[in-house]
N, C-alpha and C positions, 0 to 999 in steps of 0.2 A: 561895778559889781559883776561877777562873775556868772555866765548862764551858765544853769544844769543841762546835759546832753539832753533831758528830755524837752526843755524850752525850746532848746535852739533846732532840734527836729522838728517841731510843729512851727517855728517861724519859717524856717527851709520850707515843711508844706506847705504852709500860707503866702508865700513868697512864689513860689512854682503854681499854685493855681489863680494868684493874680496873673502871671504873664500869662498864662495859657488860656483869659479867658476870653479874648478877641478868639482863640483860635477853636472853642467851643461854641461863641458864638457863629462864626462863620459855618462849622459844620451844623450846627440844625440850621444856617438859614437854608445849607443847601440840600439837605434834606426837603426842606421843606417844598423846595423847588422841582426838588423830584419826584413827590408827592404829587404836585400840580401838575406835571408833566404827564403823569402816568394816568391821572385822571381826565384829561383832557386827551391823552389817546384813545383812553376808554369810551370816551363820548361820542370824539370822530368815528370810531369805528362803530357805534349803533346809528345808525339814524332817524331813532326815537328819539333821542335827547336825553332829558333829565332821567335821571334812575327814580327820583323822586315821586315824578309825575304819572312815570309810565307803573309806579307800586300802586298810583293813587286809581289807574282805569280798572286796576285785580282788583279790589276790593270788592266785596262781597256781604252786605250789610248784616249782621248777626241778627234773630229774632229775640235773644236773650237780651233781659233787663237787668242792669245796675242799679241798686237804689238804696243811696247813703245816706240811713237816719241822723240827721244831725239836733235833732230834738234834746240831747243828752247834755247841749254844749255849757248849760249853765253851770251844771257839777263837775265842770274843771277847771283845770287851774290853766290860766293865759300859757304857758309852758304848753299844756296837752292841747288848749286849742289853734298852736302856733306850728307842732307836730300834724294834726289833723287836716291844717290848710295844705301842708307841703305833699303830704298823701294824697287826698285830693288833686292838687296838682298834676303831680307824676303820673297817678289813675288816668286822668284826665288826659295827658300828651304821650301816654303808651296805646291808648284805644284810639286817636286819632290817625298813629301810625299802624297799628294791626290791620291786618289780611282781613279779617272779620270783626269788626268792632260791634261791640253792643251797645245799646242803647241807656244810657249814662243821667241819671237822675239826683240831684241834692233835695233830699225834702225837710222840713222847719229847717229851713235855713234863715237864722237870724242870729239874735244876741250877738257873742262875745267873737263867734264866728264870720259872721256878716260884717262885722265891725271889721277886724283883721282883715280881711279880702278887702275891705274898701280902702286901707290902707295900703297894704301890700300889692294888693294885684286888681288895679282898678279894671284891666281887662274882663275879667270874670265875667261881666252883665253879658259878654256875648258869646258867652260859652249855650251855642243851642243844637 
């Protein structure tokens, strides 16, 4: 059975990024390599260390409060309280990394919400 020009040019593509994909491969690994290099230069030349550690000595404690009523969580639906965890979350791991984090409170924290964290993110208990 005869191919139409248009089959036989998406096999020809399909055919050309099979072989080339060792050779995609190869480039992000070296990328990636280079990536590490350049970071490891950067390193060598501070003699602090971590960039990490040395954000974590700036820090500057905020006197402003957070504080997420979660008292609401009966009147929704498993959907919005699976949304609401992940918010939380994010809240939660953008203030640990800020210049000034404020001080971060869950209050009625129970029901449908409580339940989910204890599924999903058994961590949570040491979130203080």
């Amino acid at each position: 059975e005869p191919m139409s020009k248009r089959q036989r040019k998406k096999l020809l593509k399909q055919k050309q990024w099979e072989e080339q994909k060792d050779l995609r491969k190869q480039k992000r690994k070296e990328k990636r390599q280079r990536r590490k290099l350049e970071r490891q230069s950067k390193s060598d030349s501070s003699n602090e260390g971590n960039d990490r550690k040395r954000m974590r000595k700036e820090v500057v404690p905020s006197t402003l409060r957070l504080i997420v009523d979660c008292s609401f969580d009966d009147l929704m639906v498993l959907k919005d309280v699976k949304k609401l965890h992940k918010q939380i979350q994010r809240c939660y791991a953008e203030n640990r990394k800020a210049f000034h984090p404020v001080q971060f409170y869950l209050t009625s924290h129970g029901g449908q919400l409580k339940s989910n964290m204890n599924e999903n993110d058994k961590g949570w208990v040491n979130w203080k």
